[in-house]
N, C-alpha and C positions, 0 to 999 in steps of 0.2 A: 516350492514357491512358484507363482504364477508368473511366467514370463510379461515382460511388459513391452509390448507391441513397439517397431520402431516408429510409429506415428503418435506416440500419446504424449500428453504436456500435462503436467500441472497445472490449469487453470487458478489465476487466482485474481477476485477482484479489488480492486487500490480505490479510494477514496484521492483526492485529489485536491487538498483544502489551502485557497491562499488568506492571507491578511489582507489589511489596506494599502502596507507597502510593495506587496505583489511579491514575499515571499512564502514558500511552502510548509505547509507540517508534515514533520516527521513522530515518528515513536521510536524512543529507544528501548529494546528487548534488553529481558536478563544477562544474554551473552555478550552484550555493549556494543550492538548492530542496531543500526539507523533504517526505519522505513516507512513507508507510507502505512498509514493504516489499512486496515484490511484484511485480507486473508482469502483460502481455499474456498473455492464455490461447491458447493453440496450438492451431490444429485436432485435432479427436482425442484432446483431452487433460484429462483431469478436471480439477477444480479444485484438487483437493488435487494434484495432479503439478503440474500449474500454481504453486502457492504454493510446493512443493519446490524444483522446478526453478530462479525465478526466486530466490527465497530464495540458492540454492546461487551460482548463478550472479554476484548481485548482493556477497552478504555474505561466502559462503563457510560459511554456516553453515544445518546442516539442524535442522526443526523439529522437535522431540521433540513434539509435540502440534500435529494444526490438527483443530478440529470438526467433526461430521459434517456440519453443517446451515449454512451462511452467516446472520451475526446483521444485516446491513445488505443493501441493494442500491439504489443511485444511480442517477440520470445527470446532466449538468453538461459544461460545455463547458472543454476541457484550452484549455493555452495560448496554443493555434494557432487557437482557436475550433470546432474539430471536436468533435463528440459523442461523448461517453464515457459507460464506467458504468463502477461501481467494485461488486463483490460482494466482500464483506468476510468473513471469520471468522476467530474469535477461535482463535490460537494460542499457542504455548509456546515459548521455546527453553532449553536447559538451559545457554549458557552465555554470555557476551558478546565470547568470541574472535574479531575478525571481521577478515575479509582485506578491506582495503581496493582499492577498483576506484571504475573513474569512475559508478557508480552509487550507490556507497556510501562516502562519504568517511568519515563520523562517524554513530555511535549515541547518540542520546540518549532518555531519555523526555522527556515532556512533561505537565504538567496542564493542562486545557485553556483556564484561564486565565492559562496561561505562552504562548501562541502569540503575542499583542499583535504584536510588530514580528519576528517571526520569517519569513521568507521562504519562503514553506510552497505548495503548488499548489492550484488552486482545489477540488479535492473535500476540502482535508480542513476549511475552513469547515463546510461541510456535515455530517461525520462529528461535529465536534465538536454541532453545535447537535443530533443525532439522539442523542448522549450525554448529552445535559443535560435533553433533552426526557424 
């Protein structure tokens, strides 16, 4: 096995999506964990094809809008304890038809004093208190 450098992270890009009330979407995965959409960025691959791609792939549903510029960037340790970051920007989707897959069970928003006992992955603590902040 290939050792894996004390400097590497998981990259992974997050979609960023509110309502009109100004709360968030979440995906609920098969394992009944809470997160932003998104996913691992692929060699070679921008970030916005990144957020399309897994977008598509997870939801079934492509963004009508993602930012030029990412509005957050993390790091924080997933639930393996392995090092990650999260590069976030704020997107759009025009509609909530979503093909369910084991990465995306259910869409909900969320206010981010609605997370309390929701089963959510350790970056988005973090997202919310860089909301509030």
């Amino acid at each position: 096995m290939t050792a894996i450098p004390e400097c590497f992270y998981r990259i992974s890009v997050k979609a960023l999506i509110f309502d009109e009330q100004g709360r968030f979407l979440l995906i609920r995965e098969d394992n009944g964990m809470w997160d932003l959409p998104g996913g691992g960025l692929d060699h070679e691959e921008s970030a916005e094809q990144g957020i399309e791609r897994e977008m598509l792939e997870e939801m079934g549903i492509k963004p009508s809008f993602i930012a030029p510029h990412p509005s957050f960037f993390f790091s924080f340790s997933n639930p393996k304890g392995l090092p990650a970051a999260n590069i976030i920007y704020r997107a759009r989707i025009s509609h909530h038809h979503f093909r369910p897959s084991t990465e995306c069970e259910a869409l909900r928003y969320f206010h981010p004093a609605d997370i309390g006992d929701v089963k959510v992955y350790p970056n988005i603590p973090i997202l919310i208190g860089l909301l509030q902040a």
